[in-house]
N, C-alpha and C positions, 0 to 999 in steps of 0.2 A: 651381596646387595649393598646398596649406597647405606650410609648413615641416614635419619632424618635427618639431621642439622645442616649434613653437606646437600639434600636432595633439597631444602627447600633454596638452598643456597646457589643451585644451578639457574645457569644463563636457559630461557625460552625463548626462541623469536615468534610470535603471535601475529606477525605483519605492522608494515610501516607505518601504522598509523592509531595501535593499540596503546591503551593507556601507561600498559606495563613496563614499553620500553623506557621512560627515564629510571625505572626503579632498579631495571638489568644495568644498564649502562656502563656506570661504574665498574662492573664486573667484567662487563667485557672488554672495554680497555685493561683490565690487570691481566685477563688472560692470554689478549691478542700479544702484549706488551711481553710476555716470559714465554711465548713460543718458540721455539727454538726448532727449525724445519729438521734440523739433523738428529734432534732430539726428540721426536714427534710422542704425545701419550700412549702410553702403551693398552690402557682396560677401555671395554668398547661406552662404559658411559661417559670417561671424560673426551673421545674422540663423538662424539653424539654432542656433548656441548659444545666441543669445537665448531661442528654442522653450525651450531645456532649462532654462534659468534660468529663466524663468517658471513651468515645473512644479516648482520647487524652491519658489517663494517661494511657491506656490498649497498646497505641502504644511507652508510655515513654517520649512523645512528651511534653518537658518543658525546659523552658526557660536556655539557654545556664550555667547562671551563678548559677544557682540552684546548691546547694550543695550536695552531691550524699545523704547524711542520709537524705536530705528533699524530695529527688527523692525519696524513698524508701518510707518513709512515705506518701507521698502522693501516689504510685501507692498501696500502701497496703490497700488503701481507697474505691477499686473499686469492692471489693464485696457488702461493705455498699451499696455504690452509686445506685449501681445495684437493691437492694432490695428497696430502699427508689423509685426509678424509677417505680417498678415494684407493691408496694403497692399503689402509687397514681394512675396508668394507673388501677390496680384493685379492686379499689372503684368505677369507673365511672360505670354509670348504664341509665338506659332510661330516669330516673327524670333531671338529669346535661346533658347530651350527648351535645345536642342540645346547651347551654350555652358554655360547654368546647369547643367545636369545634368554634363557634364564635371567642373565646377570642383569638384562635392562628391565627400568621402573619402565612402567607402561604409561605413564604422563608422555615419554620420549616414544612410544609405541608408534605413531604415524613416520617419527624421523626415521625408525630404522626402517621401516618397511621400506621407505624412498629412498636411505641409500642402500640397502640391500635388492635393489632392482635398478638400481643407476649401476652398480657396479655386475650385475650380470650372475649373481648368486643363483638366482633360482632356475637359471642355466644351466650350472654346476652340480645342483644338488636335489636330487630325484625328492619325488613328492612323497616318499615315503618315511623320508627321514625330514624335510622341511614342515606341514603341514601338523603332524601328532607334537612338534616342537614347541611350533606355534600357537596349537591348541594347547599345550601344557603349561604356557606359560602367561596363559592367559586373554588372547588375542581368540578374535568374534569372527565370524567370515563377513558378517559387515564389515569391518575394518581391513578385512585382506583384499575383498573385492574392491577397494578403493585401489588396489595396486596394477596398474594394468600389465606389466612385465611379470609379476605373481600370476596373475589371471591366465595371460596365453600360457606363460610356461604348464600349468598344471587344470589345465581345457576341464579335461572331462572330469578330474575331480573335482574342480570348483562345481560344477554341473552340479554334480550327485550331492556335494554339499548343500546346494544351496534348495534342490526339492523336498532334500528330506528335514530341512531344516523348519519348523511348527510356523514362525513368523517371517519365514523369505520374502513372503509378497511384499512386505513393507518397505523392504528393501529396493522393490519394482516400483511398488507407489513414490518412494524417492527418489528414482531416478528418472520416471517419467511425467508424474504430477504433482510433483512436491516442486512449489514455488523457491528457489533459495535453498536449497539443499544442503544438509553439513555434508561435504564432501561425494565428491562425484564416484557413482556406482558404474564400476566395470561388469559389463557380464561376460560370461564366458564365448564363443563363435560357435560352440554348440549348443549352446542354449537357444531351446526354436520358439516362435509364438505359439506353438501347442503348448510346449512344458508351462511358457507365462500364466497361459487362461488357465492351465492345470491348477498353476500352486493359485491364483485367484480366487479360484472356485473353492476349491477346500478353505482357503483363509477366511472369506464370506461363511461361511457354512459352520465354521469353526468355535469350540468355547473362548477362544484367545481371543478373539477377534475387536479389534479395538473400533470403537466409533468413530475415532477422529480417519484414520486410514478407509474404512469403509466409506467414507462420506464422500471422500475424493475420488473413489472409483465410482460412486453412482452419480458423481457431476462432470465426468472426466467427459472428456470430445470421445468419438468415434475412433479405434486405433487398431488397425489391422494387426499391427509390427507387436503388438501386444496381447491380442486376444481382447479388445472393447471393443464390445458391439452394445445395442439398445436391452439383448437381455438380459449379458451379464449385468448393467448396469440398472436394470430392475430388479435384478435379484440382489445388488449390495443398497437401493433403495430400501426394499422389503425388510431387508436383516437392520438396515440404520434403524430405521422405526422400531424395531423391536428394540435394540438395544440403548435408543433415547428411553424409552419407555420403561424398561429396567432402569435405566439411571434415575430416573424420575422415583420409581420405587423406593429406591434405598437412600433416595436424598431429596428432598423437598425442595431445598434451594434457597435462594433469597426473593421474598415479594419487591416487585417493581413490576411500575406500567403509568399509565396514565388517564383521566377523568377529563370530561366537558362539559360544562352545564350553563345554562342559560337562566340568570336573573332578574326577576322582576325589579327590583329595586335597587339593583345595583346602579353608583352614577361613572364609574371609572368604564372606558372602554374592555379592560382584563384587567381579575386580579388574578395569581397565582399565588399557590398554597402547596409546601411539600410535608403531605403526611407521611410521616415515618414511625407512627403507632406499631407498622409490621412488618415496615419494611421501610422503600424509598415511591413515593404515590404521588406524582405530580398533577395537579389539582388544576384547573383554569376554568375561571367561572367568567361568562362574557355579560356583556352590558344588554337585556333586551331593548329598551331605549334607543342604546345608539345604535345598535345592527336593524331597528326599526327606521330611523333619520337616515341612515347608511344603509339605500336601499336602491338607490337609481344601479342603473347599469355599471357605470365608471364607478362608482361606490363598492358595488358587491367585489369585482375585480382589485379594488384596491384594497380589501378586507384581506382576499388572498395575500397578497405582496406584503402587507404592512403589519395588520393585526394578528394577522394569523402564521406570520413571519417565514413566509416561501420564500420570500429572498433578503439580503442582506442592504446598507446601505450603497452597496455597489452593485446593485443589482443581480449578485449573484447567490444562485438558487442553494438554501442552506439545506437540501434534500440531500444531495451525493454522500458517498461516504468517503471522508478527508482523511488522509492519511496523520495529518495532527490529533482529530479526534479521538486515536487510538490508545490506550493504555499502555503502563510498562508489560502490564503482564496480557495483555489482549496483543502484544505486540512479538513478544517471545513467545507465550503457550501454543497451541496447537498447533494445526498443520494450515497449509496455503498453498491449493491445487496452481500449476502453473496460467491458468486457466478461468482463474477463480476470481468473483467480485468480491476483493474482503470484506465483510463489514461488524460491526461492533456494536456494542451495549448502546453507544451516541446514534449510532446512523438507525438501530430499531427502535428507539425512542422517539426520534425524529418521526421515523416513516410509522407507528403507531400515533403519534399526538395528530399530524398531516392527515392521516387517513380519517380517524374520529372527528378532526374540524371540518372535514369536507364532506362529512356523514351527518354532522350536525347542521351544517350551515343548508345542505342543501334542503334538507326537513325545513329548519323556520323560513327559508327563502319557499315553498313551498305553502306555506300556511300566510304568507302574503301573496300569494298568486305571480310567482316570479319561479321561473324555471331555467336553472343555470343553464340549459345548454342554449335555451337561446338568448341569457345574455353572451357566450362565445359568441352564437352567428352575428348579432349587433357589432361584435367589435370590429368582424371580417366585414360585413355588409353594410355596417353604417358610420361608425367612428373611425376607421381607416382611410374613405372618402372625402368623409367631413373635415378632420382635422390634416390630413396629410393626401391628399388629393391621389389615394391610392385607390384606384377601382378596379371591379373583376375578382375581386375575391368572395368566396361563397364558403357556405357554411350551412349542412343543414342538419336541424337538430332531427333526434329521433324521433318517432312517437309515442304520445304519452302510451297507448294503449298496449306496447310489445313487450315481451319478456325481456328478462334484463340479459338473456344469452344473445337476444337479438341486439336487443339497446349497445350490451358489450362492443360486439360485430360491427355495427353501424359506425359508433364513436371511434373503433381504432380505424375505420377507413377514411374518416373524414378526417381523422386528425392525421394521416398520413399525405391524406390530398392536401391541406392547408399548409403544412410543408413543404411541398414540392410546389404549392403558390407562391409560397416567400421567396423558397429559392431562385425560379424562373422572375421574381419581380426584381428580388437583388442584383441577377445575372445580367439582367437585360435593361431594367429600371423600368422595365412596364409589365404587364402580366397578360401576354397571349393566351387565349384556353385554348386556340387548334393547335399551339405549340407543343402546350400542357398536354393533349391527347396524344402526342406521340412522340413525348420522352418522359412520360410519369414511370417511375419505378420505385424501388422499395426505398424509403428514407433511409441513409445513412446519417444519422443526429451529427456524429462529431464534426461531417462536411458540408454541413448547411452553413453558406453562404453569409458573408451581413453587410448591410448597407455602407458599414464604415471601414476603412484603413487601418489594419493594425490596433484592431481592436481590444486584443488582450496581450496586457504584461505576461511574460513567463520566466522562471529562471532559467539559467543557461546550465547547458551539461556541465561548469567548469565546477573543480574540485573546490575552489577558493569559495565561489558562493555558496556551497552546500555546507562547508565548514562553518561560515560566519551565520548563515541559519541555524547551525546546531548548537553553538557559541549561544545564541542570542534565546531560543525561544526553544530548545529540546528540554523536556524534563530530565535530562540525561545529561546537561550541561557542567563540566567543571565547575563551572564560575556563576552558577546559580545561590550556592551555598559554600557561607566561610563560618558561619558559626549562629548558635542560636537567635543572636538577635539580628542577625546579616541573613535572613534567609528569602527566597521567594519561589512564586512557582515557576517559574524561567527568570533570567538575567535582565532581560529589558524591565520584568516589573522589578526585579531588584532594586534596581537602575533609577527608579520613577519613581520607586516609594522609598527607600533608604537613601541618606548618604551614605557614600560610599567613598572614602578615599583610596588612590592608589596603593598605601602603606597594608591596609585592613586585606585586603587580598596575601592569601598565602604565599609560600614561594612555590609552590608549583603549579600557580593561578596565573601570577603575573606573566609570564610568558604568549600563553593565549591572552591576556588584558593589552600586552605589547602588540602583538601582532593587529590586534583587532582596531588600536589605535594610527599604528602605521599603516593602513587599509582605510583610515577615515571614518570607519564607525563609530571610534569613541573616542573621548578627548579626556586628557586629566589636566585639569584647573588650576593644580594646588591641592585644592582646600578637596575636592572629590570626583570621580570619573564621570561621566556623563555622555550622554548620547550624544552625538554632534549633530545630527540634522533630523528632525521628527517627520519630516517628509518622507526621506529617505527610509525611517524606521518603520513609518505606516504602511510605505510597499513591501517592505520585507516581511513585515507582519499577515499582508496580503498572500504573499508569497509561501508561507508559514500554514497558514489557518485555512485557504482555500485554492490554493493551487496555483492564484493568479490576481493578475488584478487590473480592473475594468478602465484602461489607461482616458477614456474621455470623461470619467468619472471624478477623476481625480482634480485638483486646482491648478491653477495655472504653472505654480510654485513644484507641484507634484510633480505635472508633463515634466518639466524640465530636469527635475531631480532622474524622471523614468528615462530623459533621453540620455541622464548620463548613463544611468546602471547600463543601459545598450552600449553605449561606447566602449564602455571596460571592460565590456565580455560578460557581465552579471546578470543582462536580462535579455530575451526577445521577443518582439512580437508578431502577433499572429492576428488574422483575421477569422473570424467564424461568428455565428449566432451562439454556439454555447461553447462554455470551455469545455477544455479537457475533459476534465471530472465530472461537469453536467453532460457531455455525451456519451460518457461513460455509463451514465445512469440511468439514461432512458434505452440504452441498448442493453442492458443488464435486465429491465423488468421487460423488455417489449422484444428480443431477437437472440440471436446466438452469435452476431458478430462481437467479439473478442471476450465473450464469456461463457461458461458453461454450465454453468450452476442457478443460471436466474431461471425465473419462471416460465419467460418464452411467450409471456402473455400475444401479443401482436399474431404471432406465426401458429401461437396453437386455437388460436378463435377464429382467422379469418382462414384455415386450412381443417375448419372443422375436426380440431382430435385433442377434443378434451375427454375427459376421462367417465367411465362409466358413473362413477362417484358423483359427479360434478350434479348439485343442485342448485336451486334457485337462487340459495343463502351464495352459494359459491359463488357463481356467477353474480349476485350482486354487491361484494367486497369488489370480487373485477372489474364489477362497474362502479366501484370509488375512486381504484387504482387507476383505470382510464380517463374519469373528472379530471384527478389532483395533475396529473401526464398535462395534458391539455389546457388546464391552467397553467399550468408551470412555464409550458411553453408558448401560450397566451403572454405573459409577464416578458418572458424575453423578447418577443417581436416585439410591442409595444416598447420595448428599453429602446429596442436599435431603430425603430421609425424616430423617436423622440431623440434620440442624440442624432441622429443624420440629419433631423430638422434645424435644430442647434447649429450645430455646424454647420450646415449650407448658409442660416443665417448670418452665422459672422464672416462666413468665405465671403458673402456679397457685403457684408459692409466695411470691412476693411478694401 
């Protein structure tokens, strides 16, 4: 076995883009540098750091001050490297197996298995003697099933390992609904979808049985090649429930939620308040006053949008869940079905506060003799007319006197017909209804149409902009923190709230502070770094926090900054009525196109198959859920009628 001093002293290659490499670097120039092809190492861990050092020098990755004719010499080394790698992995045989595998630290455990199947070992060496070596030396059949050359060679063993093994399914959930997987699961060719549903069904049924794996098979799509059908996946519903339910037993948790109340005397339109007496209790007490004055039609709508804050100063809906949103550890800990809408503590605080606003407001909008839905129909049938000479649209509210399973039913079909109104008004720029009668079909949100060109900024696939995002505003950032009094919570507010001179960054800060300056991001002054253009920063920022950003929103100064990021590959745009992430949100609570885990609201009301369970209470949350939908999507037609009026007005006066 290695020493510790020499094992933590070994080169790892992690990928071209790990933090780790400048710390290896060093190292492997010394050891590229004393290779000597004729004299190759002889013990199988320092030919295993050689593996990692040749991915270093394959990626160029050396040491900053390296002289470029040393750089070249030394990446010219990595054909040798490669053979000298490739003739020791293929001398090993049944007589050493057994020994070689001992002798490696299992940090290096992935490397050998990949060159002991690059070189055809498990070829050579019957599964009787490779497999009991492996297990004795520590090695999981997760970790072997990542080998696909391991895998065919020894078929039906890996089989028999892997059913009698307590937690295999997990291994199946990873490799067919695990979003982002540590490493890709081989299975065996005899491994059938019988065997799958087999180890399935026992793992559900199982004391092991983890919550987080369970939860992804009862959200998981339909899957023949695997054994998912709708029962299995009711019965790892069933068993989730029970085993949330236990967790809840043995752990209480942390109190968080949130309160709405309406005051008499209050004169501020909101104030909020976070008790933390028991927890974290966010508090919002509204003005009776002003949501009295604030009551006409265009009022109540703008309660939504503004006071009650459904969408942002870009008109974009602060409902979805944003992948900024996310935590360090909500972003690492558990699991994420390939399939799955993720969402977090941010996005169910949100959609908790939303829902109680629209539970509140429609009670006191009630107690003035005002009934939200038919301020909606007003906006289709009278304000769309009046101010934007858009006719034909209809809207009709429920009635008072139906159940709210009905009420439910009624609102997600209307709210599906005023959609496919929008669409055919965008398409065409008038709104036919014999048209309408014979090509209405089921909304797809993300492909609704909009009045305007290029309506939304987006980043571009390139690696350059993804990096200067993370650079700028990842809580994960290098160059967010150099020392107690230099700290922030991303680099931009660094940037904004401290001075910052170039000198005060570390040395293995300024690199990324270089780069991000020769790219135009940031500029050093002298005296301290700073941001070069606040335009430029607020799209990024956009880009950062919601996915995108509402390019006719922005100032005139903005457009132009947006049309460079387009030029240099950093941004593109799109046209639609919602972004990305907003039609990611309304098909997550309302259908099953590109998710599997939401509620399915839309297809399970208007297809009649809600659940026995299902009571009044139930059904009238559903009908909050259907409101807030229908406002939300109220707020963005009204965005795109009003910037398309804008803009046609300045087309005609220029």
């Amino acid at each position: 076995m290695i020493g510790q001093e020499d094992e933590l002293e070994r080169v790892r290659f992690y990928g071209a883009h790990d933090l780790a490499s400048g710390w290896h670097a060093p190292r492997v120039a010394e050891i590229a540098d004393r290779f000597d092809p004729a004299d190759p190492p002889k013990s199988v861990m320092d030919v295993l750091e050689l593996h990692n050092v040749q991915q270093y020098l394959q990626h160029r990755m050396l040491p900053r001050s390296c002289p470029e004719e040393d750089v070249e010499r030394l990446v010219a080394l990595v054909p040798q490297i490669r053979s000298a790698v490739a003739k020791f992995f293929g001398a090993v045989d049944g007589s050493n197996f057994a020994q070689l595998v001992a002798d490696v630290d299992l940090e290096y455990g992935e490397d050998l298995i990949e060159v002991l199947g690059r070189s055809k070992a498990f070829e050579r060496i019957p599964s009787g003697s490779a497999l009991p070596a492996l297990t004795s030396a520590g090695f999981h059949v997760g970790q072997l099933l990542t080998n696909k050359k391991l895998v065919q060679a020894y078929d039906t063993e890996m089989r028999n390992e892997l059913l009698a093994l307590p937690r295999g399914a997990e291994l199946l959930v990873r490799k067919y609904l695990e979003k982002d997987p540590r490493g890709a699961i081989q299975l065996p060719a005899s491994f059938t979808p019988a065997d799958c549903r087999d180890l399935l069904e026992r793992y559900i049924d199982s004391e092991d049985a983890n919550l987080n794996y369970v939860r992804l098979i009862a959200s998981a799509n339909d899957n023949a090649q695997i054994g998912i059908d709708a029962k299995l996946k009711l019965r790892a519903k069933r068993r989730a429930s029970e085993l949330n339910a236990k967790l809840f037993e043995e752990n209480k948790g942390f109190k968080t939620g949130c309160e709405v109340s309406i005051s008499d005397d209050q004169d501020e339109p909101v104030r909020l308040k976070v008790d933390t007496s028991e927890g974290s209790i966010r508090k919002y007490v509204y003005s009776k006053r002003w949501l009295e004055v604030a009551s006409s039609n265009a009022s109540v709508l703008n309660n939504f949008q503004h006071l009650f804050e459904f969408a942002d100063q870009q008109v974009l809906l602060t409902l979805p869940s944003y992948r900024a949103n996310f935590g360090v550890l909500e972003r690492t800990m558990g699991l994420t079905g390939t399939t799955e809408y993720k969402v977090g503590s941010n996005f169910q605080a949100a959609d908790a506060r939303t829902l109680l606003q629209t539970r509140m407001y429609r009670q006191f909008l009630l107690t003035q003799e005002v009934d939200l839905e038919r301020v909606i129909a007003w906006f289709f049938q009278t304000y769309l007319v009046e101010e934007f000479g858009a006719t034909g649209f209809s809207f009709a509210p429920s009635a008072g006197d139906r159940s709210y399973l009905q009420k439910v039913r009624h609102l997600f079909a209307e709210m599906e017909s005023v959609a496919n109104q929008f669409t055919l008004f965008a398409e065409n720029g008038e709104l036919d209804r014999d048209l309408m009668t014979m090509s209405a079909e089921q909304v797809r949100y993300k492909t609704i149409p909009s009045l305007l060109d290029g309506k939304y900024l987006y980043p571009s696939e390139s690696e350059e902009i993804a990096g200067v995002l993370h650079l700028l505003f990842s809580d994960q950032s290098r160059l967010k923190y150099i020392d107690e009094t230099l700290r922030a919570e991303n680099t931009v507010k660094l940037l904004l709230t401290r001075e910052v001179a170039y000198e005060d960054f570390r040395e293995y800060q300024r690199p990324s502070v270089d780069h991000l300056i020769q790219l135009g991001v940031l500029r050093n002054t002298g005296t301290r770094v700073q941001l070069t253009n606040m335009e430029q920063t607020l799209i990024l920022s956009y880009f950062n926090n919601t996915e995108a950003a509402n390019y006719h929103h922005l100032s005139i100064t903005g457009r132009v900054e947006a049309d460079a990021l387009v030029a240099r590959g950093w941004a593109t745009r799109r046209s639609s009525l919602f972004t990305d992430a907003e039609g990611d949100y309304f098909n997550y609570f309302l259908n099953k196109v590109g998710f599997s885990n939401g509620p399915n609201l839309r297809n399970r009301y208007l297809h009649g198959s809600q659940t026995g369970a299902d009571d009044e209470s139930t059904h009238f949350n559903t009908y909050l859920v259907a409101l807030r939908l229908i406002t939300a999507l109220v707020i963005k037609i009204n965005d795109d009628f009003c910037l398309a009026n804008v803009n046609s007005s300045t087309t005609e006066r220029s």
